[in-house]
PyMOL Python script that loads the backbone (N, CA, C, O; Angstrom):
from pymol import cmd

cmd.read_pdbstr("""\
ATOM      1  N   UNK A   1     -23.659 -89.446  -9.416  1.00  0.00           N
ATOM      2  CA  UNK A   1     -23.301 -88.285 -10.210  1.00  0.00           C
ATOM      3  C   UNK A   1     -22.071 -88.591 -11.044  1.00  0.00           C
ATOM      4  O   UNK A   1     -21.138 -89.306 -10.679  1.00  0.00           O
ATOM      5  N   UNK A   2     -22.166 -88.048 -12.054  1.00  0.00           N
ATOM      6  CA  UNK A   2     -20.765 -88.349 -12.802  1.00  0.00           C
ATOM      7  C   UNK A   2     -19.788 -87.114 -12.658  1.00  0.00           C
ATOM      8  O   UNK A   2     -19.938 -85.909 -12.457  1.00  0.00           O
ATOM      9  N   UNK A   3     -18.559 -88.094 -12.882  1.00  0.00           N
ATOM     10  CA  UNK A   3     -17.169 -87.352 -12.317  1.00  0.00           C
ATOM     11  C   UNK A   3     -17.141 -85.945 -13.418  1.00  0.00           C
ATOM     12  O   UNK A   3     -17.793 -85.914 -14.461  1.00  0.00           O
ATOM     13  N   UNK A   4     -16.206 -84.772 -12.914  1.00  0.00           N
ATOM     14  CA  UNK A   4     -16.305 -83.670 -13.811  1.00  0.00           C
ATOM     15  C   UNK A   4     -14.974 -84.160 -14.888  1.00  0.00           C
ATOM     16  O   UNK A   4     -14.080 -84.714 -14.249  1.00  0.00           O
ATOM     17  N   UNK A   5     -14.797 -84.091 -15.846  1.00  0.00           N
ATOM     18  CA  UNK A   5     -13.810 -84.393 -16.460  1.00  0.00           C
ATOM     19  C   UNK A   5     -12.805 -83.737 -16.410  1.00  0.00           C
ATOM     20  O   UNK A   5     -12.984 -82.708 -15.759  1.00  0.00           O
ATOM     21  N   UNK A   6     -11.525 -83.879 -16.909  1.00  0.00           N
ATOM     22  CA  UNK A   6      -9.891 -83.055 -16.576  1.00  0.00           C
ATOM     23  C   UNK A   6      -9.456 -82.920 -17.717  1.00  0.00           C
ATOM     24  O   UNK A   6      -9.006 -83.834 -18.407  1.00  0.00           O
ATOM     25  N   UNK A   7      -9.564 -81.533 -18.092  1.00  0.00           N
ATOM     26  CA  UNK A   7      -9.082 -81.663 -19.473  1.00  0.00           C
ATOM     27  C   UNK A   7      -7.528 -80.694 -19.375  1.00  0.00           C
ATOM     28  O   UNK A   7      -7.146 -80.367 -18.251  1.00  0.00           O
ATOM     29  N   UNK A   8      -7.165 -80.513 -19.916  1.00  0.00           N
ATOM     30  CA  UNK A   8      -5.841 -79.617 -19.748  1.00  0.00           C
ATOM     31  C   UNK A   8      -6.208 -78.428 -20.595  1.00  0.00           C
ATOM     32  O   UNK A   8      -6.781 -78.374 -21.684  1.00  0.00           O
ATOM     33  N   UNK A   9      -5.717 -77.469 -19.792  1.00  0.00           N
ATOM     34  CA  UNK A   9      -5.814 -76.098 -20.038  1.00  0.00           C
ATOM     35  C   UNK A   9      -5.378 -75.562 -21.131  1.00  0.00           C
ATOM     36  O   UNK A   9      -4.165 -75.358 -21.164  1.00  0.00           O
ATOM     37  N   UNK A  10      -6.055 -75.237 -22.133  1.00  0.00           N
ATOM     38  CA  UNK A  10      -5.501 -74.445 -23.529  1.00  0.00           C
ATOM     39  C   UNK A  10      -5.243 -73.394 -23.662  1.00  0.00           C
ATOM     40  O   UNK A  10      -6.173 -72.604 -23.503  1.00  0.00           O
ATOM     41  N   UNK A  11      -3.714 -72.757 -24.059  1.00  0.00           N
ATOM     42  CA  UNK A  11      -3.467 -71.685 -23.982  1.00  0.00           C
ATOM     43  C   UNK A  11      -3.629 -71.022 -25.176  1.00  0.00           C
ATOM     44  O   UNK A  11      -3.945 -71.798 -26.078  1.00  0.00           O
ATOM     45  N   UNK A  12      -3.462 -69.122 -25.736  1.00  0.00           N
ATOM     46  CA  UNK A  12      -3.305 -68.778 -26.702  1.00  0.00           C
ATOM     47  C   UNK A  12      -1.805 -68.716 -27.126  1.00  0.00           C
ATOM     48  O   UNK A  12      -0.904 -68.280 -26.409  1.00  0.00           O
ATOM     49  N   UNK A  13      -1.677 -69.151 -28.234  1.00  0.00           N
ATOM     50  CA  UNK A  13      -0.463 -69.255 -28.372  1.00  0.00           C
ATOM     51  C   UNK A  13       0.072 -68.007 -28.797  1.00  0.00           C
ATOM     52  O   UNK A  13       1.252 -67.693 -28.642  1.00  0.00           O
ATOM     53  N   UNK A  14      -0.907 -67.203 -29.400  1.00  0.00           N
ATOM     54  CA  UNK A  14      -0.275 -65.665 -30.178  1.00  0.00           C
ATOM     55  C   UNK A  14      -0.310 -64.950 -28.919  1.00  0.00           C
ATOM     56  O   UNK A  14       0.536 -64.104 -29.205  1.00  0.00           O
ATOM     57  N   UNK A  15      -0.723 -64.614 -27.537  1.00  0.00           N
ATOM     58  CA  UNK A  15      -0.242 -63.936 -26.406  1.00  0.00           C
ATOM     59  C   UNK A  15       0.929 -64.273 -25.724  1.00  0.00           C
ATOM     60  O   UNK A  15       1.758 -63.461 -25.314  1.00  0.00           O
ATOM     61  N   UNK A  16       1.001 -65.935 -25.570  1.00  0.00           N
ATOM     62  CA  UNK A  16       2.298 -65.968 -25.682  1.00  0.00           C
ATOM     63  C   UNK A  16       3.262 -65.843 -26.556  1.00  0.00           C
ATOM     64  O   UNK A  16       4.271 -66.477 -26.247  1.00  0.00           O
ATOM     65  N   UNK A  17       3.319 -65.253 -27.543  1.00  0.00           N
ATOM     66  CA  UNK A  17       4.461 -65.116 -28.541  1.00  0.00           C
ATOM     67  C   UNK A  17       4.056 -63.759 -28.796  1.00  0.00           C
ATOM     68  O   UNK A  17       4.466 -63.385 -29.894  1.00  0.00           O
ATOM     69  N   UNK A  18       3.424 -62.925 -28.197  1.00  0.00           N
ATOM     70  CA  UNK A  18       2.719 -61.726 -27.851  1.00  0.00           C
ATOM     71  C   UNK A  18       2.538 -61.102 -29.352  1.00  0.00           C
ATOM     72  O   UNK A  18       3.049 -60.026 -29.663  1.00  0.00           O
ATOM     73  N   UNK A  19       1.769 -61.877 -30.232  1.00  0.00           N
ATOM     74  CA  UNK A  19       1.626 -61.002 -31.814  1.00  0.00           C
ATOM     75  C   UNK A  19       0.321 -60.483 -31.440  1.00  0.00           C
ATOM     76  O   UNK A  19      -0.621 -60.862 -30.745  1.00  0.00           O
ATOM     77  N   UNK A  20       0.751 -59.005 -32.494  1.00  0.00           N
ATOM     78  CA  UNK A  20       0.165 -57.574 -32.048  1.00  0.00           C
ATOM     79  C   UNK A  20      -0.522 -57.752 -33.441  1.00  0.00           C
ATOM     80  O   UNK A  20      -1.712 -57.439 -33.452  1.00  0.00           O
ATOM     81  N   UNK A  21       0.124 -58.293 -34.868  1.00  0.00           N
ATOM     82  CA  UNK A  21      -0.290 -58.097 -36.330  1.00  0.00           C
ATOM     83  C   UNK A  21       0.006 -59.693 -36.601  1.00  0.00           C
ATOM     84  O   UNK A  21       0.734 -60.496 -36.019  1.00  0.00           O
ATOM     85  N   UNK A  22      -1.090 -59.835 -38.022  1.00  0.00           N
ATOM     86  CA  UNK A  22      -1.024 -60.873 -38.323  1.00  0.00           C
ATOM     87  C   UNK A  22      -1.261 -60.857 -40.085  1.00  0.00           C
ATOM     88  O   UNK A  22      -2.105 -60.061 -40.497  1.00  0.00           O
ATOM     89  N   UNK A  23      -0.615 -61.618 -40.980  1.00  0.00           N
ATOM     90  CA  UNK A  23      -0.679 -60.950 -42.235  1.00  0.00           C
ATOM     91  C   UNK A  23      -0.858 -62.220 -43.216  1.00  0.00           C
ATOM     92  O   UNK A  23      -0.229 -63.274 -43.308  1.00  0.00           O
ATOM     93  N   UNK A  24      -2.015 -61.675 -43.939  1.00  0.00           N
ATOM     94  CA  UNK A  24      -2.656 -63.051 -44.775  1.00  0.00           C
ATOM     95  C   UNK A  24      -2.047 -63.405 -45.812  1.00  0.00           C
ATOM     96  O   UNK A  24      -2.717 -64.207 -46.463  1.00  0.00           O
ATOM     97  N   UNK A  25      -0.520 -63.026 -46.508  1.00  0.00           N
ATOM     98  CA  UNK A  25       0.011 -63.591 -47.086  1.00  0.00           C
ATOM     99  C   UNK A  25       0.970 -64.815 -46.283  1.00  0.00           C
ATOM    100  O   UNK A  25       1.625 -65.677 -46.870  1.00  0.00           O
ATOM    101  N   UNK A  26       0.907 -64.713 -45.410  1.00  0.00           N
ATOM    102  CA  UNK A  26       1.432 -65.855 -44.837  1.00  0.00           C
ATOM    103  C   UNK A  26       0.842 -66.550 -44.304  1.00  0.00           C
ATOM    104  O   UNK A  26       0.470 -66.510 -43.131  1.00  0.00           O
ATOM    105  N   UNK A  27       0.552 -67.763 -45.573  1.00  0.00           N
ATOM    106  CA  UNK A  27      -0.673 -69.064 -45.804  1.00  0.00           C
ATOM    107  C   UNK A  27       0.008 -69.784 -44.913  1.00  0.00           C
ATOM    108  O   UNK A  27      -0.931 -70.302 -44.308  1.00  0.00           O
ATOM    109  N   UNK A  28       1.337 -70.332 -44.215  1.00  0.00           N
ATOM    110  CA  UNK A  28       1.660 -71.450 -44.232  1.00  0.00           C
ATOM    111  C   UNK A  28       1.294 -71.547 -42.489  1.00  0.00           C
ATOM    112  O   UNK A  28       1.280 -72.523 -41.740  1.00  0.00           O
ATOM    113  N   UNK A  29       1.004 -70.041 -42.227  1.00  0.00           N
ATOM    114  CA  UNK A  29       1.138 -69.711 -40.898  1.00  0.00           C
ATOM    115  C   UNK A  29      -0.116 -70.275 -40.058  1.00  0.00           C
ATOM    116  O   UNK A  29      -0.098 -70.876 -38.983  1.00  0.00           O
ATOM    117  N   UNK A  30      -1.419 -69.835 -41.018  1.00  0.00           N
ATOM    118  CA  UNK A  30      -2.773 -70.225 -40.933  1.00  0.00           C
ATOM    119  C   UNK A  30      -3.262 -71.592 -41.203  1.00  0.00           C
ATOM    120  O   UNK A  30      -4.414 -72.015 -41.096  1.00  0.00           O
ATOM    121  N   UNK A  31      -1.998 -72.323 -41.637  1.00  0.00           N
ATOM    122  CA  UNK A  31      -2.982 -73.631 -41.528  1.00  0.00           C
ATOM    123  C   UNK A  31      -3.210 -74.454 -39.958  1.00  0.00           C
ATOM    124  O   UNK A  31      -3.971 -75.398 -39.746  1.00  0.00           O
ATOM    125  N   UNK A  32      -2.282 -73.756 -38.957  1.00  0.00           N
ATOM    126  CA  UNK A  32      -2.685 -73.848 -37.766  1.00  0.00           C
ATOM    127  C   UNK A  32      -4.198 -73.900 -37.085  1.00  0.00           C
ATOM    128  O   UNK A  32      -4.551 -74.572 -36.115  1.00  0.00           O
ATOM    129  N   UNK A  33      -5.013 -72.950 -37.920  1.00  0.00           N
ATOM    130  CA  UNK A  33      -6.283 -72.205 -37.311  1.00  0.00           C
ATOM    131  C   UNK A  33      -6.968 -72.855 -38.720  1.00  0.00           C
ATOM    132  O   UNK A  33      -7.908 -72.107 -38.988  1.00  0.00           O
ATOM    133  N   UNK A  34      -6.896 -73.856 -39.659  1.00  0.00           N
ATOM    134  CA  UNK A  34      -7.221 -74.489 -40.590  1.00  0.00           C
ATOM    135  C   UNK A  34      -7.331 -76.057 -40.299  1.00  0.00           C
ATOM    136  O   UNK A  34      -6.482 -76.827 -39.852  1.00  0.00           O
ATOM    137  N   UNK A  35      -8.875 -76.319 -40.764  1.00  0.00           N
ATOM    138  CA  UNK A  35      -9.273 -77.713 -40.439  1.00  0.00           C
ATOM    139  C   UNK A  35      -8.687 -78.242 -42.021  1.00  0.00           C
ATOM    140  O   UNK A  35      -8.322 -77.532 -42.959  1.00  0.00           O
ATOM    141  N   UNK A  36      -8.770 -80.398 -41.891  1.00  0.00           N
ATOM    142  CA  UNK A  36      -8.066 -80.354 -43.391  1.00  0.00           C
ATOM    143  C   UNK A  36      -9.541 -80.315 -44.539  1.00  0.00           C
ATOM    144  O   UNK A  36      -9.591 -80.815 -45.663  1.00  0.00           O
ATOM    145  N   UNK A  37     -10.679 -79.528 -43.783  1.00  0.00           N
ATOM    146  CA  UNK A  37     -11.433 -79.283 -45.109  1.00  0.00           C
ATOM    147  C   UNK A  37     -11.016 -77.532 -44.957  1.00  0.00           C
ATOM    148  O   UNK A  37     -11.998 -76.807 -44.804  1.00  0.00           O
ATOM    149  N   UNK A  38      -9.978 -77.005 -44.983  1.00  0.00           N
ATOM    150  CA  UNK A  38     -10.072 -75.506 -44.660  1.00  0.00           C
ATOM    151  C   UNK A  38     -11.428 -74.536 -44.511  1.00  0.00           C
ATOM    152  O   UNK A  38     -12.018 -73.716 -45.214  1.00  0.00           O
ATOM    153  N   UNK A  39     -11.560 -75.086 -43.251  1.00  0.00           N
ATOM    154  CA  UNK A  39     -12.663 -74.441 -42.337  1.00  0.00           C
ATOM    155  C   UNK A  39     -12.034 -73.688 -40.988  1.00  0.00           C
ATOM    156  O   UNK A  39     -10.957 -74.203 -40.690  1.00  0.00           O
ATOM    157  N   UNK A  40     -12.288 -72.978 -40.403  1.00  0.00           N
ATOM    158  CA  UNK A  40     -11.619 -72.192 -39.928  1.00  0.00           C
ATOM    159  C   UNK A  40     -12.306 -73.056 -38.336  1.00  0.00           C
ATOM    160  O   UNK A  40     -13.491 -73.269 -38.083  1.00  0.00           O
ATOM    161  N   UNK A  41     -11.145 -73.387 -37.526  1.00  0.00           N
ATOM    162  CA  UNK A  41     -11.099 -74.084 -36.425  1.00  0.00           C
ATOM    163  C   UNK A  41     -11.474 -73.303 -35.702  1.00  0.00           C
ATOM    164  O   UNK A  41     -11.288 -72.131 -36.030  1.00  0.00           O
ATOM    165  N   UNK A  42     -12.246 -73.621 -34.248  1.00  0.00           N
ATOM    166  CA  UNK A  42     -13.226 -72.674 -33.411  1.00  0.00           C
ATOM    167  C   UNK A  42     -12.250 -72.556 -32.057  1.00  0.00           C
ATOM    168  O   UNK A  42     -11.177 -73.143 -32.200  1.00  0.00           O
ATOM    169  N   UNK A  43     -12.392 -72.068 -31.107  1.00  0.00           N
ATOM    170  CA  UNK A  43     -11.372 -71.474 -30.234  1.00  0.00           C
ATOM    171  C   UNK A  43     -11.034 -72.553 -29.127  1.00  0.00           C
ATOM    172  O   UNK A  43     -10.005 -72.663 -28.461  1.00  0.00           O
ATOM    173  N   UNK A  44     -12.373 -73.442 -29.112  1.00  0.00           N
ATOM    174  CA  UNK A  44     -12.767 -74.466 -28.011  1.00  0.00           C
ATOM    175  C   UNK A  44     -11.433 -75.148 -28.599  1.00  0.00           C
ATOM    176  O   UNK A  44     -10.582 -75.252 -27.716  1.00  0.00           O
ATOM    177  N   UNK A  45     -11.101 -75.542 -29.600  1.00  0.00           N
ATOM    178  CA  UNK A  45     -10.034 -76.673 -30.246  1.00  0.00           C
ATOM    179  C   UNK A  45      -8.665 -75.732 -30.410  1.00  0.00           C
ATOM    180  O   UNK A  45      -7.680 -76.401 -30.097  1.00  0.00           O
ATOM    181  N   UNK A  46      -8.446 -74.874 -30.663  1.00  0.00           N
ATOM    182  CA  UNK A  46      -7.627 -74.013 -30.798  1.00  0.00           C
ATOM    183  C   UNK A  46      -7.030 -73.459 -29.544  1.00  0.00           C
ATOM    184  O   UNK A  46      -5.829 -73.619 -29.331  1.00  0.00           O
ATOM    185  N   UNK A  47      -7.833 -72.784 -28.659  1.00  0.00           N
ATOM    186  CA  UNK A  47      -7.440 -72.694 -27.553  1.00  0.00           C
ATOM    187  C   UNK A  47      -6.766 -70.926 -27.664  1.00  0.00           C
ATOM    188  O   UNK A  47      -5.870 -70.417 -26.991  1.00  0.00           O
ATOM    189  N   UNK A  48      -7.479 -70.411 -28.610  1.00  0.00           N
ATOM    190  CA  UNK A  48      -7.070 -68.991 -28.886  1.00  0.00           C
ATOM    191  C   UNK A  48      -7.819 -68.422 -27.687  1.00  0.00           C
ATOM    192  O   UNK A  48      -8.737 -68.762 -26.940  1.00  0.00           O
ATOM    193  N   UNK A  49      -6.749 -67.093 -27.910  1.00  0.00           N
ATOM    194  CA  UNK A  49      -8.480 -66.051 -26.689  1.00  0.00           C
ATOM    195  C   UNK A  49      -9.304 -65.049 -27.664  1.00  0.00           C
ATOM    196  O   UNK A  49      -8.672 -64.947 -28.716  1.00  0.00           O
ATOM    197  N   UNK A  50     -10.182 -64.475 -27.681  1.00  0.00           N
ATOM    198  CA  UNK A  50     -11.101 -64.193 -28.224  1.00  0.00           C
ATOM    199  C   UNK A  50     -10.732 -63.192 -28.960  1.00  0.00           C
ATOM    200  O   UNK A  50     -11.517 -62.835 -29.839  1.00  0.00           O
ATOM    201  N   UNK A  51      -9.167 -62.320 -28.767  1.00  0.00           N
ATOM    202  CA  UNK A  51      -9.055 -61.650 -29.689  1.00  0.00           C
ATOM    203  C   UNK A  51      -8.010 -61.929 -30.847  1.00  0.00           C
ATOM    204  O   UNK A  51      -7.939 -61.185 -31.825  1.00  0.00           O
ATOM    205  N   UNK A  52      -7.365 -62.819 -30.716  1.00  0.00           N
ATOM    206  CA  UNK A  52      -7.052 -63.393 -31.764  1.00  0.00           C
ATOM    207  C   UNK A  52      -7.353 -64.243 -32.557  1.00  0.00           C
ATOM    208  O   UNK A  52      -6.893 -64.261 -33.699  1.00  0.00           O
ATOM    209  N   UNK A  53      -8.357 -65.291 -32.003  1.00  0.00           N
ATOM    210  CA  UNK A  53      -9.440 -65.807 -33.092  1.00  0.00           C
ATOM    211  C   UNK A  53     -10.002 -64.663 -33.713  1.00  0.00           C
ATOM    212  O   UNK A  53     -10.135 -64.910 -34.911  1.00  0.00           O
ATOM    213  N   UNK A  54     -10.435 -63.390 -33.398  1.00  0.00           N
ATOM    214  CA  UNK A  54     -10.958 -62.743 -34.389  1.00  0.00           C
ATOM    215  C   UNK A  54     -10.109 -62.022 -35.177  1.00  0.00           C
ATOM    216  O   UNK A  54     -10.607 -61.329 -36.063  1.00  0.00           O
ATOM    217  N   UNK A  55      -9.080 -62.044 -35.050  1.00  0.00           N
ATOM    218  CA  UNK A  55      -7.759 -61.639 -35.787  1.00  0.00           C
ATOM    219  C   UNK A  55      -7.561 -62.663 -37.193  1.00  0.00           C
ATOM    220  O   UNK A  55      -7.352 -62.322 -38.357  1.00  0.00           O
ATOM    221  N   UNK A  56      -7.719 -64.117 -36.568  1.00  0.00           N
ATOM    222  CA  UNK A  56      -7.573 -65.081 -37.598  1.00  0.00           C
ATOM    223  C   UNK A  56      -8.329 -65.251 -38.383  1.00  0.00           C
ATOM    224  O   UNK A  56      -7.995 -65.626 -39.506  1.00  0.00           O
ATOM    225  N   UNK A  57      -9.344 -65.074 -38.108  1.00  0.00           N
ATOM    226  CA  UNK A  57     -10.743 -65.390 -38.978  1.00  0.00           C
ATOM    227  C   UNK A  57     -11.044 -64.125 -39.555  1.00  0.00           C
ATOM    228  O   UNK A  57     -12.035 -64.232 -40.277  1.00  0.00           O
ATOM    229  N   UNK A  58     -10.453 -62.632 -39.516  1.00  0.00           N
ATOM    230  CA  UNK A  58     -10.329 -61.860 -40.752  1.00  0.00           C
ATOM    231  C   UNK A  58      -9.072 -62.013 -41.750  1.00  0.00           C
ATOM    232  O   UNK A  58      -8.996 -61.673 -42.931  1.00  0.00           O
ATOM    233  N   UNK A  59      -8.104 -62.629 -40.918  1.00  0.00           N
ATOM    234  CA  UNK A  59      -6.809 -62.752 -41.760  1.00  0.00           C
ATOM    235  C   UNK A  59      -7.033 -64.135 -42.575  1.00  0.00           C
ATOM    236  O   UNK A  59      -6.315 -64.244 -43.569  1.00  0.00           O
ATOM    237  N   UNK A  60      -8.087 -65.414 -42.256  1.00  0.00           N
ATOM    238  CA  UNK A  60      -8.215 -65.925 -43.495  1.00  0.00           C
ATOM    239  C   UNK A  60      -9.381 -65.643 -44.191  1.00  0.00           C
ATOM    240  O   UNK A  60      -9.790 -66.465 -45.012  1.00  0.00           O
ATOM    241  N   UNK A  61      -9.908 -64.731 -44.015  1.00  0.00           N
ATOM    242  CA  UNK A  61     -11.307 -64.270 -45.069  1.00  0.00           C
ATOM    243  C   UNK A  61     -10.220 -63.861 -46.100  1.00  0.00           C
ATOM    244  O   UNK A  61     -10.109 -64.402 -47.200  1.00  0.00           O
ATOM    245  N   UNK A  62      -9.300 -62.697 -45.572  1.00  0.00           N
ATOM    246  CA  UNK A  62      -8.263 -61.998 -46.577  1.00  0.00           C
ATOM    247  C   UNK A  62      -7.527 -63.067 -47.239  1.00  0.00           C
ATOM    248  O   UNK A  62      -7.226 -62.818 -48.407  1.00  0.00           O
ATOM    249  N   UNK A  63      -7.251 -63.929 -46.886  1.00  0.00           N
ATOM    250  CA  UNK A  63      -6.269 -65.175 -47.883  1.00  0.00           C
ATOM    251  C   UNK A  63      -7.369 -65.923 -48.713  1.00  0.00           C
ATOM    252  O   UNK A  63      -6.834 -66.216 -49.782  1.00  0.00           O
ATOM    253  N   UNK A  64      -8.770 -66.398 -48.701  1.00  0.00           N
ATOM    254  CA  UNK A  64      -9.682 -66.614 -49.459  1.00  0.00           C
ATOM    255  C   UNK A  64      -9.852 -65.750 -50.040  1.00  0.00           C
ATOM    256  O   UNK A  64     -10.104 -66.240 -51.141  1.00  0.00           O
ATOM    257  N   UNK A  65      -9.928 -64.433 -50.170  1.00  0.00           N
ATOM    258  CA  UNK A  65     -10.190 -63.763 -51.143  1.00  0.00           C
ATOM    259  C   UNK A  65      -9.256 -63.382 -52.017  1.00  0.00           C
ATOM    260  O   UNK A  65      -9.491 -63.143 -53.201  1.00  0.00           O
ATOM    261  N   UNK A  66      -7.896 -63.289 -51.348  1.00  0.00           N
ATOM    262  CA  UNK A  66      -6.733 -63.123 -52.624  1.00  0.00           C
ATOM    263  C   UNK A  66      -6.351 -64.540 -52.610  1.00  0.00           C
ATOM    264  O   UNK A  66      -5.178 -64.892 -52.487  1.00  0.00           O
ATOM    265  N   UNK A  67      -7.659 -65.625 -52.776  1.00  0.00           N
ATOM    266  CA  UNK A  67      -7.073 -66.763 -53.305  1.00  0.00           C
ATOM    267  C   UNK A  67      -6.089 -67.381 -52.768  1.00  0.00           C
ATOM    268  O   UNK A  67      -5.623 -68.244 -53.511  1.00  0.00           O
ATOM    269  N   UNK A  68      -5.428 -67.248 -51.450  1.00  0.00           N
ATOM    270  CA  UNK A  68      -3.827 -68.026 -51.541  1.00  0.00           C
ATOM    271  C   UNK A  68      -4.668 -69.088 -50.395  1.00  0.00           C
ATOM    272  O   UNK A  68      -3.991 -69.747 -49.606  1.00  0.00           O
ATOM    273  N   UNK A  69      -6.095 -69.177 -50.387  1.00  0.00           N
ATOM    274  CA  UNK A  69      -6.473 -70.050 -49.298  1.00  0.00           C
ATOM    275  C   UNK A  69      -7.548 -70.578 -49.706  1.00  0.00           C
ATOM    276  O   UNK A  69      -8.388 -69.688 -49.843  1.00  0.00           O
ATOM    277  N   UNK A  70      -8.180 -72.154 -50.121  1.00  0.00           N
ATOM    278  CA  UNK A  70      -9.155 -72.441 -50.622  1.00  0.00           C
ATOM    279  C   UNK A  70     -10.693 -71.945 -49.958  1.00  0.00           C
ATOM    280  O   UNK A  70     -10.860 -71.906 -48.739  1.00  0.00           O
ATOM    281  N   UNK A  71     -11.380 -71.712 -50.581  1.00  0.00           N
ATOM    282  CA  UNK A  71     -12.576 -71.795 -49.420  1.00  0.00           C
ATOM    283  C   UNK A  71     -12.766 -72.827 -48.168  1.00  0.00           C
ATOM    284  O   UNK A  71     -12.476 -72.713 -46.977  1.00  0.00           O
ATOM    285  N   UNK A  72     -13.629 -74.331 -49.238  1.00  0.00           N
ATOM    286  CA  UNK A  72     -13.528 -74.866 -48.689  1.00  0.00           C
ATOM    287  C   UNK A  72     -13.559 -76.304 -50.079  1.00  0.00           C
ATOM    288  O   UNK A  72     -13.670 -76.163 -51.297  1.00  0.00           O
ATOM    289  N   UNK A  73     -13.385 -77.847 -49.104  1.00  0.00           N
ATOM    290  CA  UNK A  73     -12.946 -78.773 -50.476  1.00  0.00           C
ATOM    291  C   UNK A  73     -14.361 -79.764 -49.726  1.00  0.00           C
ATOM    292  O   UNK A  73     -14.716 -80.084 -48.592  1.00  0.00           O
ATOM    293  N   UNK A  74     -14.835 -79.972 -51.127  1.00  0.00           N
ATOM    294  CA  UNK A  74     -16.219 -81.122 -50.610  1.00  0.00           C
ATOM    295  C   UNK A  74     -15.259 -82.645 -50.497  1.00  0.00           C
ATOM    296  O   UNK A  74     -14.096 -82.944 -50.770  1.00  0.00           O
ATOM    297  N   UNK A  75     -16.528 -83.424 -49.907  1.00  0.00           N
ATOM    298  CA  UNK A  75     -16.174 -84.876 -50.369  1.00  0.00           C
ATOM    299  C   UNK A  75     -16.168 -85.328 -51.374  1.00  0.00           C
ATOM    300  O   UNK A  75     -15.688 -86.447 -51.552  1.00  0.00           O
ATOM    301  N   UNK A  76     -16.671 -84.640 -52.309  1.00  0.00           N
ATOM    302  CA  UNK A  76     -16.354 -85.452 -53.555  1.00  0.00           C
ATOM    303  C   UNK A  76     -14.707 -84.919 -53.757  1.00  0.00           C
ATOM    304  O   UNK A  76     -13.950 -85.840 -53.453  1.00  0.00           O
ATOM    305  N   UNK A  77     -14.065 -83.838 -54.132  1.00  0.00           N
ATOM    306  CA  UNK A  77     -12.593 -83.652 -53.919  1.00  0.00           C
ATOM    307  C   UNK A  77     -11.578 -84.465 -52.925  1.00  0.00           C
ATOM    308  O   UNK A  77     -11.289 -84.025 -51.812  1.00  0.00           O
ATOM    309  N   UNK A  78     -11.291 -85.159 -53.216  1.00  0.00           N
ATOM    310  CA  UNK A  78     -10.327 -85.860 -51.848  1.00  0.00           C
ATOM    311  C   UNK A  78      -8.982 -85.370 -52.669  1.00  0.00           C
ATOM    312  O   UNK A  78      -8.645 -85.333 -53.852  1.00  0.00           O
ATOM    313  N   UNK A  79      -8.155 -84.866 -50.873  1.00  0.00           N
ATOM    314  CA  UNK A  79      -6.859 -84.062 -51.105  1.00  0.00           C
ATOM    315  C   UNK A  79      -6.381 -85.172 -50.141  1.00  0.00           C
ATOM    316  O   UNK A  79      -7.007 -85.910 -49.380  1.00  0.00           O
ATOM    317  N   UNK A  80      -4.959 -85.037 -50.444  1.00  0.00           N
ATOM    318  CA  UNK A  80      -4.469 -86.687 -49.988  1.00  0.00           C
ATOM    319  C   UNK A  80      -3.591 -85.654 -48.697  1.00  0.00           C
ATOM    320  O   UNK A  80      -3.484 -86.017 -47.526  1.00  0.00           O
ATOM    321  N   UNK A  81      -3.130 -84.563 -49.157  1.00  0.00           N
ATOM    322  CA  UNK A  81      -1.949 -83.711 -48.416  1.00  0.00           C
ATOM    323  C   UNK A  81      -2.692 -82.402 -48.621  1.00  0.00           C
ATOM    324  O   UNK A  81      -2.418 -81.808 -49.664  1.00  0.00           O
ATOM    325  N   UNK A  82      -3.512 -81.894 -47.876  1.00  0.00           N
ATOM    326  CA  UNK A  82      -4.162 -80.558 -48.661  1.00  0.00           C
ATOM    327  C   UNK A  82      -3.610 -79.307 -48.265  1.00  0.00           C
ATOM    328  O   UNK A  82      -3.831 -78.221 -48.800  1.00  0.00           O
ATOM    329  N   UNK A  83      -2.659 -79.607 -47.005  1.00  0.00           N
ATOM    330  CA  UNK A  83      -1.669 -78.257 -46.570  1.00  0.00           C
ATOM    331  C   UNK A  83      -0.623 -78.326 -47.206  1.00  0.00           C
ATOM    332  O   UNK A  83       0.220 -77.542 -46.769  1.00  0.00           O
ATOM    333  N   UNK A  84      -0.116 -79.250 -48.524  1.00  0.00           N
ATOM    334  CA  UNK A  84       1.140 -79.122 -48.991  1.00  0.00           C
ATOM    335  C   UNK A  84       1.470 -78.075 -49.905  1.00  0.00           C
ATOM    336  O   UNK A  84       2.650 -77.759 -50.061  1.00  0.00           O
ATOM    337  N   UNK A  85       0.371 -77.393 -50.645  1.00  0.00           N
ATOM    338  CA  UNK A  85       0.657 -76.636 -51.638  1.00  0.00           C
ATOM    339  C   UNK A  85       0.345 -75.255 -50.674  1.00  0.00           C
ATOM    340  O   UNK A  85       0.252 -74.283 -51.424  1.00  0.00           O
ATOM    341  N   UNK A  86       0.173 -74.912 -49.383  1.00  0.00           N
ATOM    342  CA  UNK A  86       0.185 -73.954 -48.386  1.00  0.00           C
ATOM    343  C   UNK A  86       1.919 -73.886 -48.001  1.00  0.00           C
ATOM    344  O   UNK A  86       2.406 -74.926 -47.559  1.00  0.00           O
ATOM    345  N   UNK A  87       2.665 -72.893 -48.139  1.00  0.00           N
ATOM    346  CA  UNK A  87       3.910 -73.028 -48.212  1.00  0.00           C
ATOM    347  C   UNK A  87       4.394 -71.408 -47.758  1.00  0.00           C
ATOM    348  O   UNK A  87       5.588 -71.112 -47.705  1.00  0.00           O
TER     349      UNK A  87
END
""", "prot")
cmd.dss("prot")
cmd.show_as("cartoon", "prot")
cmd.util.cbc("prot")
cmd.orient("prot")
């Protein structure tokens, strides 16, 4: 049988820092919960709990739509630094 693996326990980081609100002008905040094709990172990797991933993932729909957050960048676009102009 194979061994169970040991992974270390992922916490949410917004329960510990106990945020109640979260606000989509603050891009620089979300590139946390941002892959570098800005895709919105899933909880397994993140390590959110389920109600603040869904907190994040309306707060960057809201920054894609007022633009301060790309959708997303193909391979043909190569960004060398693509969180630098996130500020």
């Amino acid at each position: 049988m194979a061994e169970k693996r040991k992974y270390k326990k992922r916490y949410c980081k917004y329960c510990e820092a106990k945020v109640d609100f979260m606000d989509y002008k603050d891009a620089g905040a979300l590139r946390f919960s941002l892959s570098e094709r800005y895709k919105i990172m899933p909880r397994r990797l993140t390590g959110n709990c389920k109600r603040h991933q869904d907190m994040i993932s309306i707060v960057i729909k809201r920054a894609r739509a007022a633009a301060l957050v790309p959708y997303t960048v193909t391979r043909k676009q190569v960004v060398v630094a693509p969180f630098e102009n996130l500020k």
